[in-house]
C-alpha positions in Angstrom: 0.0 0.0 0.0 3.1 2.8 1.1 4.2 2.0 -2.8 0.8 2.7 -4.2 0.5 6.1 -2.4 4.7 6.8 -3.2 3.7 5.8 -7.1 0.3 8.2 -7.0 2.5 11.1 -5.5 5.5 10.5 -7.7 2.9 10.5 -10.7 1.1 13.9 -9.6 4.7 15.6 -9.2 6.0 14.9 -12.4 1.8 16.3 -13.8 3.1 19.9 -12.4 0.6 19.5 -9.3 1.8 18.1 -6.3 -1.5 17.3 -3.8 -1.9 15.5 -0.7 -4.2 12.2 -0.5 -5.5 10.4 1.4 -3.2 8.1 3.3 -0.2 11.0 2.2 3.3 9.8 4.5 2.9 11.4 8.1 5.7 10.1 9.6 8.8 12.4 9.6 10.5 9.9 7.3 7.7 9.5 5.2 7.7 13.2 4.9 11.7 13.7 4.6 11.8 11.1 1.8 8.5 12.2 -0.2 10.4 15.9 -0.4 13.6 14.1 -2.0 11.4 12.4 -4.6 9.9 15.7 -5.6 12.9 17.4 -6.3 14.1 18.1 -9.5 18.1 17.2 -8.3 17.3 14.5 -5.6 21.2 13.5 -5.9 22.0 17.1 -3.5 20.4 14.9 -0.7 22.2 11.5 -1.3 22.0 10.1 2.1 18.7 10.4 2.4 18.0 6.6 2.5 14.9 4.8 3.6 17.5 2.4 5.4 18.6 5.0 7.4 17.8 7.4 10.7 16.3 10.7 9.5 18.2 12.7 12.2 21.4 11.6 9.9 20.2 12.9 7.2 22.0 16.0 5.6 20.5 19.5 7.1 18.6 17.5 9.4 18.8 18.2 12.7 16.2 16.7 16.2 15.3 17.3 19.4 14.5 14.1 21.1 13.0 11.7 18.3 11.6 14.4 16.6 12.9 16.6 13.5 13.7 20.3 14.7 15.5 21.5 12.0 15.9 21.3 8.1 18.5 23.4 6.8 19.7 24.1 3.2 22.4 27.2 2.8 23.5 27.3 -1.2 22.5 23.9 -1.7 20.4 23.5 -5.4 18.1 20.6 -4.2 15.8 22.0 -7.2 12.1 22.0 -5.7 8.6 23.6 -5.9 7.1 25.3 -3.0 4.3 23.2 -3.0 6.6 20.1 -2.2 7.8 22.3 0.9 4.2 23.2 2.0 3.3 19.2 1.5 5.7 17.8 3.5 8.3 19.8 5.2 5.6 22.4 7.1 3.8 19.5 8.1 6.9 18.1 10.6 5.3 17.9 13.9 8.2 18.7 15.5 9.5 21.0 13.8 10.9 24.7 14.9 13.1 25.6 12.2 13.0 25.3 8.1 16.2 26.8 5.7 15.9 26.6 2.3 18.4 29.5 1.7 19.3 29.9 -2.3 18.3 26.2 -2.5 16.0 26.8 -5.9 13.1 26.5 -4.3 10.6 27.7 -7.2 6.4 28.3 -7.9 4.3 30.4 -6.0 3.7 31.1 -2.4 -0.2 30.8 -3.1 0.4 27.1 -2.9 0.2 27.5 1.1 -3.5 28.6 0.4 -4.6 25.2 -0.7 -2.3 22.9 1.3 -3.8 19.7 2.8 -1.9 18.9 5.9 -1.8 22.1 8.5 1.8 23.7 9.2 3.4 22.4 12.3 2.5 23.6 15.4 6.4 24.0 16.7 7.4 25.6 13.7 9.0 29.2 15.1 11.5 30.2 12.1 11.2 30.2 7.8 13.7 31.7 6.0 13.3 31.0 2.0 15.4 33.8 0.8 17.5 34.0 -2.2 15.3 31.5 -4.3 12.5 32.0 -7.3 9.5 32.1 -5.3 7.0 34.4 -6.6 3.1 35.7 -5.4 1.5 38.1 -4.0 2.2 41.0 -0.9 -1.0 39.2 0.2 0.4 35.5 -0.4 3.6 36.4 1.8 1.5 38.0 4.8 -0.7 34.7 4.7 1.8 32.5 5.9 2.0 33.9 9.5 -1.4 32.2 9.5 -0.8 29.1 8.0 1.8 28.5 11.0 0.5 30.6 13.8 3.2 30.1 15.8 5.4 31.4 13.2 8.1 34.1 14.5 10.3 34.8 12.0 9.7 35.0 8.3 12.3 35.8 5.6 11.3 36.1 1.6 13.9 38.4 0.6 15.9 38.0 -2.9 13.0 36.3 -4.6 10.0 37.8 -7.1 7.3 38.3 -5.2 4.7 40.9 -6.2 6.3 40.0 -9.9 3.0 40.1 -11.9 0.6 39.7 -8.7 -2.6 41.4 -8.6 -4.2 42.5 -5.1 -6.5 39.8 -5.1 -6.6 39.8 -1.2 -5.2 42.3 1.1 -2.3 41.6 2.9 -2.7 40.4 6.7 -1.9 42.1 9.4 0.3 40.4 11.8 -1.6 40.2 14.5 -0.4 36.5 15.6 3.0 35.8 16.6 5.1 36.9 14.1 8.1 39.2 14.9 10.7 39.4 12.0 9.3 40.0 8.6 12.2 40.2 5.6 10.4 40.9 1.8 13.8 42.7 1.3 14.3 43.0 -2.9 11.5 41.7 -4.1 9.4 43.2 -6.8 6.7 44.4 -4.5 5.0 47.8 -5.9 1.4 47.5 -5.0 1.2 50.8 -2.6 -2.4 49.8 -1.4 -1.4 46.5 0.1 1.2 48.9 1.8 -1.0 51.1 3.3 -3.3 48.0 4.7 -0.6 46.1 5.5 0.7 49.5 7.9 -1.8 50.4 9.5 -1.6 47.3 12.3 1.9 46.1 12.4 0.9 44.0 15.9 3.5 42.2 17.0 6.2 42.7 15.0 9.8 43.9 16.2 11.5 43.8 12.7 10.3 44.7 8.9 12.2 44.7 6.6 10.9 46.0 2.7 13.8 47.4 1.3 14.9 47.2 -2.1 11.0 46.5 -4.0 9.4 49.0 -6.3 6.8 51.4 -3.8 6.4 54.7 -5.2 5.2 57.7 -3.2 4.6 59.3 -0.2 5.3 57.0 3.0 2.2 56.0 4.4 1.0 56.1 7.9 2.6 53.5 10.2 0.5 52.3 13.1 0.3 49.6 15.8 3.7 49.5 16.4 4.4 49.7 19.7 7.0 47.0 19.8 8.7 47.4 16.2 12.6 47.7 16.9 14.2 47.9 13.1 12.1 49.1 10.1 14.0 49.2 7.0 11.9 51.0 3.4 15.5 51.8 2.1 16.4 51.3 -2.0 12.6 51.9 -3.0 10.7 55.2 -5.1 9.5 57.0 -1.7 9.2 60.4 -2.3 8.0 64.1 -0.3 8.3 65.1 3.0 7.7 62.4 6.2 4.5 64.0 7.8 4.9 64.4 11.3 2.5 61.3 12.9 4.0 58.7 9.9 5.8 57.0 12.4 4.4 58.6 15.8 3.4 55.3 17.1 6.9 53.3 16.9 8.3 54.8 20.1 10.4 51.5 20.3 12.4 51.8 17.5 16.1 51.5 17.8 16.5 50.8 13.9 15.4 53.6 11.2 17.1 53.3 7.4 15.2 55.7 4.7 18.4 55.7 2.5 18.3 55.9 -1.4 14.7 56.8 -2.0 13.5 60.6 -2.5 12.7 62.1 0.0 12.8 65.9 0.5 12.3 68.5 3.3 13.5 68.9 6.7 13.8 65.6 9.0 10.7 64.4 10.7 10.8 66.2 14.0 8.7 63.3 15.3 12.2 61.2 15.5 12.8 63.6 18.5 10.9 61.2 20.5 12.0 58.2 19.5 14.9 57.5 22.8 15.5 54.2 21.9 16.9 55.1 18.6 20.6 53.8 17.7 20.8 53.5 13.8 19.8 56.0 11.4 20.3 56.3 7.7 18.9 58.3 5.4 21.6 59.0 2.6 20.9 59.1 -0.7 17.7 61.3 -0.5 17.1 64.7 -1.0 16.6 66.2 2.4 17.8 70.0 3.0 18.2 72.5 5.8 20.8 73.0 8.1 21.9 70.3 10.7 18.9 68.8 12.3 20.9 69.0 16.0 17.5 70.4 17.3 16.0 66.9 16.4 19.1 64.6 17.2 20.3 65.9 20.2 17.7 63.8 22.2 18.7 61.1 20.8 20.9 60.1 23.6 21.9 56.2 22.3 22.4 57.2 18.6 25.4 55.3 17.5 25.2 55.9 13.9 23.9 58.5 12.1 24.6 58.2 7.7 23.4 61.8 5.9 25.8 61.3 3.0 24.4 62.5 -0.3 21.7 65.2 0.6 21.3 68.8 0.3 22.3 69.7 3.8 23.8 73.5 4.3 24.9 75.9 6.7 27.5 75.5 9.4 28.2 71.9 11.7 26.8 72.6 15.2 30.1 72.1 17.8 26.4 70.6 20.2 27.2 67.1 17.8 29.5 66.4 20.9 26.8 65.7 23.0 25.5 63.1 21.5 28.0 60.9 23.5 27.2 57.8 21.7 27.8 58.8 18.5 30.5 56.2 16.8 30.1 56.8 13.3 28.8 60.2 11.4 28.4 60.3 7.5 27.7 63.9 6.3 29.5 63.4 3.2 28.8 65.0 0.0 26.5 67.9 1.2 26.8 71.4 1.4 27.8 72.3 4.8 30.0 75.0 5.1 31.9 77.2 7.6 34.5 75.5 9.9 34.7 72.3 11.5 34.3 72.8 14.9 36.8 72.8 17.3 34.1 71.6 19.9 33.4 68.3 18.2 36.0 65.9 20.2 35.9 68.1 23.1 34.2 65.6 25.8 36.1 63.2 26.8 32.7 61.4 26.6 32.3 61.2 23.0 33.2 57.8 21.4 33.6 58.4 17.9 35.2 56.1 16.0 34.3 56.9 12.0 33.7 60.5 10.8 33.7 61.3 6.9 32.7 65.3 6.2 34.2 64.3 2.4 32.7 66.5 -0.4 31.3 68.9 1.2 32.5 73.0 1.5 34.6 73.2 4.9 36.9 75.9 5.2 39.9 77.3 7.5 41.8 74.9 9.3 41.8 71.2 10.7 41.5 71.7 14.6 43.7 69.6 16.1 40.5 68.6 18.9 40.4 65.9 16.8 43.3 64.4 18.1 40.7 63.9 21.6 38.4 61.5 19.5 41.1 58.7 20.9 38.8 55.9 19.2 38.4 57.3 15.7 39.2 54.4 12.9 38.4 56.7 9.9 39.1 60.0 9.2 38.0 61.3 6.2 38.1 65.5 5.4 38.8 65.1 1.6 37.1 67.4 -0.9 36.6 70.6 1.0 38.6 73.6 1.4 41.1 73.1 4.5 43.9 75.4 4.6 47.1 75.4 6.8 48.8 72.5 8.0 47.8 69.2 9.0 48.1 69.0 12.8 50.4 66.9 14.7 48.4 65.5 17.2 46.9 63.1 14.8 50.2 61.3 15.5 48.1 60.5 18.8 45.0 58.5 17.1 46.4 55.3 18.0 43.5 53.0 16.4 43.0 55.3 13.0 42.9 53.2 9.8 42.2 55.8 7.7 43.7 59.2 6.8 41.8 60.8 3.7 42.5 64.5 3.2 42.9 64.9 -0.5 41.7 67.6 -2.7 42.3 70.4 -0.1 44.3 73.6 0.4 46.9 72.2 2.7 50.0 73.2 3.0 53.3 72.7 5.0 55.3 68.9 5.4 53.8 65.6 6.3 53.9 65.6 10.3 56.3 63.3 11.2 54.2 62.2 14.4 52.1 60.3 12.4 55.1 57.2 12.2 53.3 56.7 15.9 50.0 55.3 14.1 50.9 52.0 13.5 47.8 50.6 12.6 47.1 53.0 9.8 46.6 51.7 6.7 45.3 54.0 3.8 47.4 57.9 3.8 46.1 59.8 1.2 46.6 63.0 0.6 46.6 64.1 -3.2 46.5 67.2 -4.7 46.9 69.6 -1.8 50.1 71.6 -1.3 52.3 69.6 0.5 56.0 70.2 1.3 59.4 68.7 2.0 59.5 64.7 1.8 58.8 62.0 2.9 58.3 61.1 6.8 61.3 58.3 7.4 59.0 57.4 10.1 56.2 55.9 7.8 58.2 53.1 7.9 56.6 52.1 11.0 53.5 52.1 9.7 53.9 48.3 8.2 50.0 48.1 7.6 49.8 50.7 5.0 48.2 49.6 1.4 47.4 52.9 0.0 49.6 55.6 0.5 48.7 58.5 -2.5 50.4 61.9 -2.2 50.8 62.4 -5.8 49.9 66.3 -7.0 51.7 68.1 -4.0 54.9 69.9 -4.3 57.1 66.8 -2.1 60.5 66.7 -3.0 63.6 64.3 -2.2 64.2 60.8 -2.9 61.8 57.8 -3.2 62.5 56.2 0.3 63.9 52.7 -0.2 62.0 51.3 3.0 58.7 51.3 0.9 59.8 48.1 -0.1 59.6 46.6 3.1 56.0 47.8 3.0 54.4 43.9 2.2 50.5 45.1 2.2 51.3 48.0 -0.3 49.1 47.8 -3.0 48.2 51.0 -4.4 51.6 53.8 -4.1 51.1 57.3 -6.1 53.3 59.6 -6.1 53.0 61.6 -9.5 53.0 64.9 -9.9 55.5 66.0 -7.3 59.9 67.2 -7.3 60.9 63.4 -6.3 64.5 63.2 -7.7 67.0 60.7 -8.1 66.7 57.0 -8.7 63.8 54.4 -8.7 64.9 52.3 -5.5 65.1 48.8 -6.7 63.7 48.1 -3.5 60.2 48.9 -4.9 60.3 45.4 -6.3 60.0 43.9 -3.0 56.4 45.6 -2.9 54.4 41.4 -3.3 51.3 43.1 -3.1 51.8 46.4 -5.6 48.8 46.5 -7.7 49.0 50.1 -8.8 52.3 52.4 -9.1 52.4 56.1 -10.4 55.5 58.1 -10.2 55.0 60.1 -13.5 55.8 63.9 -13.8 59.0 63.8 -11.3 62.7 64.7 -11.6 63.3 61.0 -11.5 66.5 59.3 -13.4 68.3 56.3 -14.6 67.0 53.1 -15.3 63.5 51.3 -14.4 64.3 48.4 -11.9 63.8 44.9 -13.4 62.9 44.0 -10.2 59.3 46.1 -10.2 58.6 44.4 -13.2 59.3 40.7 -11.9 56.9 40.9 -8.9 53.8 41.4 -11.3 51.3 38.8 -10.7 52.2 38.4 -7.0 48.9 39.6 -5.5 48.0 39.3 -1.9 44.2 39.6 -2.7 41.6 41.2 -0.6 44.0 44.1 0.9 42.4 47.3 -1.1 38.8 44.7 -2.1 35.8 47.2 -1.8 37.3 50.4 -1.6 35.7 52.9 -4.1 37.6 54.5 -6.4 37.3 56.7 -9.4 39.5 55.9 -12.8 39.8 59.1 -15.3 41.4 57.5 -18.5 43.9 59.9 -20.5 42.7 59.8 -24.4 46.0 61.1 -25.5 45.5 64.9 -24.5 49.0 66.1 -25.3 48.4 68.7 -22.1 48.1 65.3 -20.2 50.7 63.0 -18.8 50.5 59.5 -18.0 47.6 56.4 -18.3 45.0 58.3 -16.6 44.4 58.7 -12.8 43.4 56.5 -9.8 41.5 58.3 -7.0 40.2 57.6 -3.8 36.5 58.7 -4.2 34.5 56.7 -1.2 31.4 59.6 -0.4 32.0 61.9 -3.4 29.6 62.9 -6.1 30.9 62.0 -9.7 29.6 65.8 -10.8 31.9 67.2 -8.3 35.0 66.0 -10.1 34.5 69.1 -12.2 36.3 70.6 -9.3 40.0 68.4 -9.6 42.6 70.8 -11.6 43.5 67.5 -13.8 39.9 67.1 -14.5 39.6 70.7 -15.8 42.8 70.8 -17.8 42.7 67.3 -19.2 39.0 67.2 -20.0 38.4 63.2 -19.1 36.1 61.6 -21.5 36.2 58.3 -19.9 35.2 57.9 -16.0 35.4 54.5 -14.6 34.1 54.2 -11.2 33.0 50.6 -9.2 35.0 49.1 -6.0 38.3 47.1 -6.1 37.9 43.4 -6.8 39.2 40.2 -5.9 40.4 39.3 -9.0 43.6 40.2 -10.6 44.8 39.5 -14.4 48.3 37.9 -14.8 50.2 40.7 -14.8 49.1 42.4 -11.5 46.5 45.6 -12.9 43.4 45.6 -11.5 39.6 43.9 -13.3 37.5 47.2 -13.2 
């Protein structure tokens, strides 16, 4: 008889349509061993044997006698939805189902008509990164096929894809707590507004990266919602104050890359909990908001890079103590940077990027009192003076990014104290004298760019000893005297400019033997800009590589070269891991 029902199921799988009969497997591994004979590559789960114990089986994983667990990460087992609603939701015992990127295909409507009920254990789904497609309505539905469901993730698959509102979403008012619909093609701004209005229990919602269009709508019931994420869609306008008056709890805000406009929703003044915020990429304006953030007492990370902010920086950023990481790159803020802003002893900030933006008069060397700062990044502006020598005290900094300034004067040589630093660039400013002999302390460093100053002496032969060095400009500079050999010893050199010096003799066999000699992954993921020389006669050398991490590609417009050379070709991307035999980068 268990053949006769295997043989009617194996026949209705390979018709398109899998349904449960009458006398369908119920045991576990009846169930387990009915999903391998439904998928399209039953080989991925090889030891699953009717011999054997299904709590050996690969991904399986039990709790007493019972399964607990099934979990596929990146394995193409090759099956239809309605195989996993058939007979993996039904394990009694279940609390936990994976099918990450495991082509899992057909349409979450499936769950609509199943015949066995979900299992009552069952806490945790996560399907992402597969072809499922359906409706907003379809995805919603599923917190009450498996009311004990608490965690839900559809991201990277295709719903809303064609779907028409034939239902309107549910509200999750069971116990679901984490929703992720994260890049789907979900557009349908009507299910949104429903779907809003009574969040319930949720703590987490993720719907970044689908297709809504237009103003944000009303968000209520949300009394325990901890992370909302609407980043990467079409939103647009000004956030009316009382949008997200009800989600006191939330610690977790990202509006980045949509279109928003207008000041900042004063409403976030009252949000205490609040940690994250992002909202680059948008289109807000005003000054500052510090009348809004400064009650925002656990704000760790605040991104506002690519808006239309103006005016001057408030030195009252200070007291937001727990500030760790502040993007106000590429806006329009102006006036100095103030001297107040590392002040407390208090303040924990360990990133800061004002890049691409219009800063004037000099760096303050307060800065110096932000002991925990990683990045520092003031490129793009218009600092004058010289750079101060108490950032030879930043003993944690990574990064050092000043280029495209007015600064003037030598290198400090107190910056040999930072050994952890890593990326020193400073191009086209007005730099002095040489060299520091001290950078050879600095054995971390894999970008060091100082090209377009006015440095002068020899090429230091230490840089050789320098085994991360991937990227070393120094074009455009009074550098006399000989290429050191040493250069050779550079395993990891990926990009070298020296053009437009006083340099003579011979090139060094030895740079071009250590070509292909990568030591991947040190520069992987920085952003960079490449402007390709077309042969301008006013023009020397390839082109130019440029550090461009939080800088608009219309504001190149302001880099002499730029001007001069005209560019016609602008390559910009991130570093990747992958390097052709004879050591240039794959753009």
């Amino acid at each position: 008889m268990e053949f006769l029902h295997f043989a009617a199921f194996f026949l209705l799988v390979h018709l398109g349509s899998v349904h449960l009969v009458r006398g369908s497997p119920t045991s576990d591994a009846q169930l387990l061993l009915s999903f391998k004979s439904s998928l399209s590559n039953p080989q991925a789960l090889a030891n699953w044997k009717a011999d054997a114990d299904p709590c050996s089986f690969t991904g399986v994983s039990c709790r007493g006698s019972g399964v607990s667990a099934v979990s596929f990460q990146e394995v193409a087992v090759g099956a239809h939805f309605i195989a996993v609603v058939s007979y993996l939701l039904p394990l009694r015992s279940l609390e936990r189902l994976c099918l990450r990127a495991a082509e899992v295909n057909g349409s979450l409507s499936a769950v609509r008509s199943a015949g066995l009920p979900c299992g009552a254990q069952l806490v945790e789904l996560d399907f992402s990164g597969n072809g499922l497609a359906g409706s907003f309505a379809d995805a919603t539905f599923l917190s009450v096929f498996c009311p004990s469901l608490k965690s839900l993730n559809l991201s990277g698959n295709y719903i809303g894809l064609g779907a028409s509102g034939v239902a309107n979403p549910v509200n999750t008012g069971f116990l679901l707590e984490s929703l992720d619909l994260s890049f789907n093609r979900i557009s349908d701004m009507e299910d949104l507004r429903w779907f809003l209005s009574n969040l319930g229990s949720l703590k987490r919602l993720d719907l970044s990266g689908n297709n809504f269009s237009g103003e944000i709508p009303a968000i209520s019931n949300c009394s325990l919602l901890q992370q909302l994420d609407l980043s990467a869609n079409g939103f647009y306008g000004n956030i009316a104050d009382g949008v997200l008056g009800g989600c006191r709890s939330l610690r977790f805000l990202n509006l980045s890359n949509n279109h928003f406009s207008g000041a900042l929703a004063a409403e976030l003044s009252s949000f205490p909990s609040l940690a994250i915020l992002s909202v680059s990429n948008n289109n807000f304006s005003g000054s500052f908001p510090i009348d809004i953030l400064s009650s925002l007492g656990e704000l760790k990370i605040l991104e506002f890079f690519n808006n239309n902010l103006s005016g001057f920086l408030p030195g009252a950023v200070s007291k937001l103590t727990a500030l760790e990481l502040l993007d106000l790159s590429s806006n329009s803020i102006s006036g100095l940077i103030p001297a107040e802003l590392c002040q407390s002893p208090a303040f924990g900030l360990k990133e800061l990027y004002l890049q691409n933006n219009v800063f004037t008069g000099h760096i303050p060397p307060s800065l110096s009192n932000c002991s925990k700062l990683i990045s520092l990044d003031l490129s793009f502006n218009f600092l004058t003076g010289r750079i101060p020598s108490s950032l030879g005290s930043l003993s944690q900094l990574r990064d050092l990014i000043m280029w495209q300034n007015l600064l003037e004067g030598e290198i400090p040589m107190e910056i040999q104290h930072i050994q952890t630093l890593e990326n020193l660039i400073m191009d086209n400013n007005g730099l002095t004298g040489s060299i520091p002999d001290g950078l050879r302390n600095c054995t971390n460093l894999n970008w060091i760019s100082l090209s377009s100053n006015f440095l002068s002496g020899s090429i230091p032969s230490w840089i050789g000893n320098l085994s991360n060095l991937a990227i070393l400009k120094l074009g455009n500079n009074s550098f006399s005297g000989s290429i050191p050999p040493e250069l050779g010893e550079c395993r990891s050199l990926i990009w070298l400019d020296l053009n437009s010096n006083r340099l003579n003799g011979n090139i060094p066999p030895t740079i071009s033997k250590q070509s292909g000699n990568i030591a991947v992954g040190l520069v992987t993921g920085k952003r960079y800009v490449y402007l390709k020389n077309d042969g301008s006669s006013q023009c020397r050398g390839s082109g130019n590589l440029l550090e461009f991490a939080g800088i608009r590609q219309e504001d190149l417009n302001r880099l002499p070269s730029h001007r001069t050379c005209n560019f016609k070709r602008v390559y910009m991307g991130s570093t990747q891991y992958t390097f052709n035999n004879n050591g240039s980068m794959i753009f």
